[in-house]
Each structure stands twice: as structure tokens, then as C-alpha cells.
C-alpha positions as CSV (number, residue, x, y, z in Angstrom):
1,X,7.6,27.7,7.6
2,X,6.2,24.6,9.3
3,X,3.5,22.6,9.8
4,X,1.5,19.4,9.3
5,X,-0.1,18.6,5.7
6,X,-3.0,16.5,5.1
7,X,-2.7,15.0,1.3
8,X,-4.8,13.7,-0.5
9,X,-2.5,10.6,-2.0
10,X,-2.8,10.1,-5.5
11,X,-3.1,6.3,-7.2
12,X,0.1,5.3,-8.7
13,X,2.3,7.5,-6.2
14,X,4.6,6.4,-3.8
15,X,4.3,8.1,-0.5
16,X,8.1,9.2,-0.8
17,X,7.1,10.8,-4.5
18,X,4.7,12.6,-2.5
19,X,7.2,14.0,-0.1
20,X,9.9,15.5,-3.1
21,X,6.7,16.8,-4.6
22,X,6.2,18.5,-1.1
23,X,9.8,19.1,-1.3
24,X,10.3,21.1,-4.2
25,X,6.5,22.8,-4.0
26,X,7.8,24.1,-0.4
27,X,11.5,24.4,-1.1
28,X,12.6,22.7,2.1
29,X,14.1,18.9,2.3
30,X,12.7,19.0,6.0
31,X,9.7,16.9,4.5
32,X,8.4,13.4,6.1
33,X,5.7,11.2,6.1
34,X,3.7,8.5,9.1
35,X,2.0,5.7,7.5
36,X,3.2,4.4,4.3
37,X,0.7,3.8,1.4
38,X,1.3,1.5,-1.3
39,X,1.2,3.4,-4.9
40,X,-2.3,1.3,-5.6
41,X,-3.6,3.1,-2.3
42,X,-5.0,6.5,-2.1
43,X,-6.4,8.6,0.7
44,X,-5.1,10.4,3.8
45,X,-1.1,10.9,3.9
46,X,0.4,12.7,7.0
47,X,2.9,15.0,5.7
48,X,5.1,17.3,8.0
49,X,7.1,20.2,7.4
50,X,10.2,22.0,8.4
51,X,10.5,21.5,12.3
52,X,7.5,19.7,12.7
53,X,8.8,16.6,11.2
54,X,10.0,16.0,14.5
55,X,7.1,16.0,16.5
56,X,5.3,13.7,13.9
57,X,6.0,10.6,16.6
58,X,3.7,12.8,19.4
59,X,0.5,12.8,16.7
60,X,-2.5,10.9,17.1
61,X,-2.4,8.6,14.4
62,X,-4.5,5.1,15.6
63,X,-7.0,4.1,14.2
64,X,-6.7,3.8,10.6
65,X,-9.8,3.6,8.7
66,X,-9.6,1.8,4.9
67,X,-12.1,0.7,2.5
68,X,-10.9,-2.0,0.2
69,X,-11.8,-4.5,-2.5
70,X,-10.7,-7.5,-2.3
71,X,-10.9,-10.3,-5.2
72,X,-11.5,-13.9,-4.5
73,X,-10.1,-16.7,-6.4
74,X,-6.7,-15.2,-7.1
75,X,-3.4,-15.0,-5.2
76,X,-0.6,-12.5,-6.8
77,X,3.0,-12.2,-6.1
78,X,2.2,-8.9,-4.0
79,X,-1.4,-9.3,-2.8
80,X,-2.4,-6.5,-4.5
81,X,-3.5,-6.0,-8.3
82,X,0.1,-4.8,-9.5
83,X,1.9,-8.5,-8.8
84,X,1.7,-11.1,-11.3
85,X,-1.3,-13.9,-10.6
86,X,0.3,-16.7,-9.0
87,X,-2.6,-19.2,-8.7
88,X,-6.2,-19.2,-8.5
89,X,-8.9,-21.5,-7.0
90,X,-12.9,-21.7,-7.8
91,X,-15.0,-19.0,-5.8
92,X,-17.2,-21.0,-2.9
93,X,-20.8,-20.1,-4.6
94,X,-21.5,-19.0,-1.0
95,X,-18.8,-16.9,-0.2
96,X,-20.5,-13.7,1.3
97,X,-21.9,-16.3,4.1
98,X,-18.4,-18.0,4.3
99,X,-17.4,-14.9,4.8
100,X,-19.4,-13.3,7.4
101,X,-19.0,-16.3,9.4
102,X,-14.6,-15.6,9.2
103,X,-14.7,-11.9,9.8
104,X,-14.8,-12.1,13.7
105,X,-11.8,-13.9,13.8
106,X,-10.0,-11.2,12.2
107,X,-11.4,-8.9,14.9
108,X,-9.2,-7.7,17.8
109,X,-5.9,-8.8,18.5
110,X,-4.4,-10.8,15.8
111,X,-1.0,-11.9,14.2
112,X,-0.3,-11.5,10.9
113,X,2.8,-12.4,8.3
114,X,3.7,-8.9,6.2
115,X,3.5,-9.4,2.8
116,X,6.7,-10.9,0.6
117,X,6.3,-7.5,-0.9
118,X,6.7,-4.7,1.6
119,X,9.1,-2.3,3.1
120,X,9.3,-4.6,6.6
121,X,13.2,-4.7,7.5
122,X,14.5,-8.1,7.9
123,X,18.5,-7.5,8.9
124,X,18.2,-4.3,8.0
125,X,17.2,-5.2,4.7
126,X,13.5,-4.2,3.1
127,X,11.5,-7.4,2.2
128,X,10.9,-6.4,-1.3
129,X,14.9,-6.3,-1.7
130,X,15.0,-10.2,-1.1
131,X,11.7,-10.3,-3.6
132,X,13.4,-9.2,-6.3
133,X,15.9,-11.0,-6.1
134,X,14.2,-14.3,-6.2
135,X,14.8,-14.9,-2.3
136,X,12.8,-16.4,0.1
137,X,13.5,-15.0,3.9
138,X,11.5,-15.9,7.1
139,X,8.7,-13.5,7.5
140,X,8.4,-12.4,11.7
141,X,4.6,-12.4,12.4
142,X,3.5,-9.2,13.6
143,X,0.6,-8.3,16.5
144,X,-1.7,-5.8,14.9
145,X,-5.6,-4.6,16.5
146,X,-8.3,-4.8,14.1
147,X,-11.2,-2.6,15.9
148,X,-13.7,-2.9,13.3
149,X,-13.7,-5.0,10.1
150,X,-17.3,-5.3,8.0
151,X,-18.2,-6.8,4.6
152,X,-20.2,-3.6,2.6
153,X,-20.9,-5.8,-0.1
154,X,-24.8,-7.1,0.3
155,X,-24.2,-11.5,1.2
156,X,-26.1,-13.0,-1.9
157,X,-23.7,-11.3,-4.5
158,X,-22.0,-13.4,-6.6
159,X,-19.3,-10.6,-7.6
160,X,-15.3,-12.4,-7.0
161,X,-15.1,-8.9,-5.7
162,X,-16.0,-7.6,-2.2
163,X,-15.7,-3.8,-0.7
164,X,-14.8,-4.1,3.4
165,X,-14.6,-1.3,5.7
166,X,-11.7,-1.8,8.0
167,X,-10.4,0.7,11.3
168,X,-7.4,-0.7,12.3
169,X,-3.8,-0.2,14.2
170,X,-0.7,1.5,12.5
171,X,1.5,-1.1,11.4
172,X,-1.7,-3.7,9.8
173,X,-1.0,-4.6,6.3
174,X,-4.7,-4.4,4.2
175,X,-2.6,-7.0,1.5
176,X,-2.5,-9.4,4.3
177,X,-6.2,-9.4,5.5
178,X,-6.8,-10.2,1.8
179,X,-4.8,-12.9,1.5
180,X,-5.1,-14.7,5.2
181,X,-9.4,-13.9,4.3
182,X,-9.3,-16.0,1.3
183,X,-7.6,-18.8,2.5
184,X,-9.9,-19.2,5.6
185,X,-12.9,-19.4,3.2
186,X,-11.1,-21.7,0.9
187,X,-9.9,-19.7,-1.6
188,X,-7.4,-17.3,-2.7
189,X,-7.8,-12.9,-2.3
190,X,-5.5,-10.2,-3.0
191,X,-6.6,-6.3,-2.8
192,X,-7.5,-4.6,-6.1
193,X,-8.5,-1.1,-4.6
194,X,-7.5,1.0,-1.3
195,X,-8.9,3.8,-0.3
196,X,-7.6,5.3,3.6
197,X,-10.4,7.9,4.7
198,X,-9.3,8.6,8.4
199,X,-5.9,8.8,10.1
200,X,-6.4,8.6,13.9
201,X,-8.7,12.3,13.6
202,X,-7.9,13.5,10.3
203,X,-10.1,12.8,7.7
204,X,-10.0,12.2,3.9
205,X,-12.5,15.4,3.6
206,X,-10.0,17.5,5.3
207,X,-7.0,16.2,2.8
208,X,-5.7,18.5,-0.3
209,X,-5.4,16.6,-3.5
210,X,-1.0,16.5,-4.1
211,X,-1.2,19.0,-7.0
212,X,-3.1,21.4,-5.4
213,X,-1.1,21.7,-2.2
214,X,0.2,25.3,-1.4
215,X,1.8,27.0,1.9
216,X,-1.5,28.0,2.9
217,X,-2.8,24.3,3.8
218,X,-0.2,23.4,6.3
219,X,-1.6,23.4,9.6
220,X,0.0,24.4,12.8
221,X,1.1,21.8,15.9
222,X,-1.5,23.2,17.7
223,X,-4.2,22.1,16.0
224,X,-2.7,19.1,15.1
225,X,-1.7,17.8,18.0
226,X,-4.9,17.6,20.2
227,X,-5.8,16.6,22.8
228,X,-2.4,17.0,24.3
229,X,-2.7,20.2,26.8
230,X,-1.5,23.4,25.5
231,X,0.3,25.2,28.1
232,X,1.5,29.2,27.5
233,X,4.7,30.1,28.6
234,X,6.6,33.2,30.0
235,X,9.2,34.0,28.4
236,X,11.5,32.9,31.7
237,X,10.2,30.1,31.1
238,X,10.6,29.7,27.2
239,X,13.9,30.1,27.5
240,X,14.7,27.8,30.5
241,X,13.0,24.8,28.1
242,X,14.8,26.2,25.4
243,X,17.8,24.9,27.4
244,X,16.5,21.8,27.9
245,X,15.8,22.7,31.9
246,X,13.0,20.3,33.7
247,X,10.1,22.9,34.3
248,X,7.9,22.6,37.1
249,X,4.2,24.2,36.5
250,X,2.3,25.9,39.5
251,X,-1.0,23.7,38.5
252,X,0.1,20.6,38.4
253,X,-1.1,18.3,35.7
254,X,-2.5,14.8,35.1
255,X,-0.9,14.5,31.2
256,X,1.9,12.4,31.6
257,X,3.1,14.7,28.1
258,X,2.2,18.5,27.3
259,X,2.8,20.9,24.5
260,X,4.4,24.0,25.0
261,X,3.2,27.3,23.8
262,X,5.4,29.8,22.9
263,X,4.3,34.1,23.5
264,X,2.7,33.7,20.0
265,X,0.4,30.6,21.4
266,X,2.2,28.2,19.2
267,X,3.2,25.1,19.8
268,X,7.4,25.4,20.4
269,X,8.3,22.4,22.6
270,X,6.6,18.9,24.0
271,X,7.5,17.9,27.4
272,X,7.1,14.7,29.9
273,X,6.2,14.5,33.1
274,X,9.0,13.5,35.3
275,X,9.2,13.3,39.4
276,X,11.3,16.6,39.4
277,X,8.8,18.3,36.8
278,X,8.2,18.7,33.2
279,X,11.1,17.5,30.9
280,X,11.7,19.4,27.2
281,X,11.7,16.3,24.7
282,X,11.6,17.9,21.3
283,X,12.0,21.6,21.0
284,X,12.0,23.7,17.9
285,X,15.3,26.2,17.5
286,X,14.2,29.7,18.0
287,X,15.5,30.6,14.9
288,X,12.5,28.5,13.5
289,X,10.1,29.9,16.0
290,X,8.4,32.9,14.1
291,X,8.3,30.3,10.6
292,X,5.2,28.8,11.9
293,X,1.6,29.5,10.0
């Protein structure tokens, strides 16, 4: 069997527990993952299956939505609530103004450092490694797009803490908007709570809580990867993609990428657009062919 999952990530739960969970509820090791969460994040975790792991990089997965709690006043060793507090500064009395004055430059395009803390490679080597062992390594900044970022918290509260609502590009780290936030209103920030309710279409109200998962909830490619264009195949055809043969269509399309349906109308094979036709990139074996839900 194959398919993509939508989970419902537990607090405390790294997203690779999640997939051995997946692992040994489905009996596979074909299990992956897009879009990490940190264990003190919960909400929507893309999990594939089987074949469809490989199509994982074809899914519509931008934007992110989060909604988050930061904390003003403190700074931790991981910008989040599970590092140690490394300093802390006084609260500006007037920080909800302070802050909805910063926000729009946290809008759009921006650069950001990833946290000390994270799984970011630096010569093939995760950040955190270099953490825990005392080091300090030069950070690469890293161009993110911040479509929407709003302060939920009404201006006049006094509260250290403040919920935002955030829609954002794969790749932005929530840690880091704490932090680089607090500083720009004079103070420290780290995240205490995160909560991802939307990846690119899929929603938190469409995602299975981890220990109720079953066979049942995977979903096939084909609903999963809209809006790409579904295109039937003969079963000529089938086979010549099977092959790996450029296939030319007799209606020509404008998707510069297509998904190939198979004679059971599932999704077996995505394809780009090159001058001589369409071009097989990922196909899945026909062995696995009749596995899918």
C-alpha cells in the first residue's frame, strides 16, 4: 500500500518518532516526512508511504500557516521553551505598540540566521551537533517569504506572552522570528508554544491524531497532488513511460509537469514537459501499482 498521511503531530514527538510509529503501525520502512517540526510543535505532519515517498518533492507544500506564543524578556539556548534561559531583559510597558510598529518588517522577503539549535547542515554536519558540543560555527543567513504575520493578542495587554499568526515559506524557522522580534523591540523572545494548522492545502482538521492512524487514512496521489493535471493513459502508453520513453500527448498541454494515471485512474508516474514531449520523472514499479488505496 501507498499513499500520503496527514498526522496530527503530537507535543514532545520528533517528526522522525512519528515516522517509526508509521513504520511499524504500516509494516513498511518506505516512510518519510516534508517539513520538520520541533518536538515542542504540534499540528500538520506530511507523511508518505510506500512508493509515494518519492513523489513527496512534486506536493504543494507553501505556505505554511503557524500560530505561536512567543515570550518577551527571555532568550534561551534554543529559542524555544526546552533550552535553558540564557538572559533576560525588562518587558517595554508598551510592547504590543512596539510591536505592531516591527511586524511589517518581518513581512515579505527577509533573511534570517537558523537557530544554534537546528538540524541546518553546516559541512555536512547538523547545527545542533556543534551545540552540544560547546561549538560555535558561522550560521549562513537564509532568504525566507513571510506572506502574512499578525499579532492575535489585543495591544494594551500587559502579558510577557503574545499568540501571532504566521503563513510563511518552507524552510522559515518560527524560533528565529521570536528571537530577531524581541530584539527589534528591545528585548529578548523565544517561542513557548507551536501550533502548524495548514500545510500548503492540507489542513490541521483534515490530520489524524499519531495513535489513531490506520491504513484506511492514507490518501492516494491523486488527491494529494492537485492541481497538477491528471492525464489517463492506454495501456501502450503506460508501458512506454514505464520505460522511461518521452511521451507526446495529442492535446497538447500548458503544465510544464503532469501526473500520470494509470487504467485504474491512479496516479503511477509524473512527467515534464520537454521540446520532444512529456518526459517520465518518477514512476512507481508496476509491481506496486495495484498497492494503492
Amino acid at each position: 500500500m501507498f499513499g500520503i498521511l496527514l498526522v496530527d503531530k503530537p507535543l514532545g514527538l520528533t517528526s522522525h518518532d512519528v515516522v517509526s510509529r508509521v513504520r511499524r503501525t504500516f509494516g513498511t520502512k518506505r516512510v518519510g516526512h516534508a517539513g520538520t517540526l520541533d518536538p515542542l510543535a504540534s499540528g500538520v505532519l506530511v507523511v508518505a508511504v510506500g512508493p509515494a515517498t518519492r513523489f513527496l518533492q512534486y506536493h504543494n507544500l507553501d505556505p505554511k500557516e503557524y500560530v505561536s506564543t512567543f515570550r518577551f524578556g527571555s532568550a534561551t539556548q534554543t529559542d524555544d521553551a526546552e533550552g535553558e534561559i540564557l538572559e533576560t531583559r525588562p518587558v517595554p510597558a508598551d510592547l504590543g505598540h512596539l510591536v505592531c510598529e516591527t511586524l511589517p518588517q518581518y513581512r515579505g522577503s527577509i533573511t534570517q540566521l537558523p537557530p544554534l539549535y537546528s538540524a541546518v547542515k553546516k559541512a555536512g554536519k547538523p547545527l545542533y551537533a556543534y551545540a552540544r558540543q560547546g561549538q560555535e560555527v558561522d550560521r549562513d543567513p537564509r532568504r525566507v517569504f513571510i506572506y502574512s504575520f499578525t499579532d492575535e493578542t489585543a495591544q494594551e495587554s500587559q502579558s510577557p506572552d503574545r499568540i501571532f499568526r504566521i503563513q510563511c515559506s518552507g524552510g522559515t524557522y518560527i524560533r528565529s522570528l521570536a528571537r530577531d522580534l524581541g530584539e527589534s523591540v528591545g528585548t529578548l523572545a523565544h517561542v513557548v508554544s507551536l501550533v502548524r494548522n495548514r500545510v500548503g492545502p492540507f489542513t490541521l482538521d483534515q490530520a489524524i491524531p499519531l495513535d489513531q492512524i490506520q491504513p484506511t487514512h492514507l490518501l492516494p496521489l491523486r488527491e494529494t497532488l492537485a492541481p497538477l493535471p491528471m492525464v489517463p493513459l492506454t495501456e501502450t502508453q503506460i508501458l512506454m513511460v514505464r520505460q522511461g520513453r518521452t511521451l507526446r500527448l495529442s492535446t497538447p498541454l500548458a503544465a510544464p509537469t503532469v501526473a500520470f494515471l494509470d487504467s485504474e485512474e491512479q496516479v503511477f508516474a509524473i512527467a515534464r514537459h520537454t521540446p520532444l514531449g512529456y518526459q517520465p520523472e518518477c514512476v512507481i514499479p508496476a509491481i506496486a501499482e495495484h498497492e494503492t488505496v
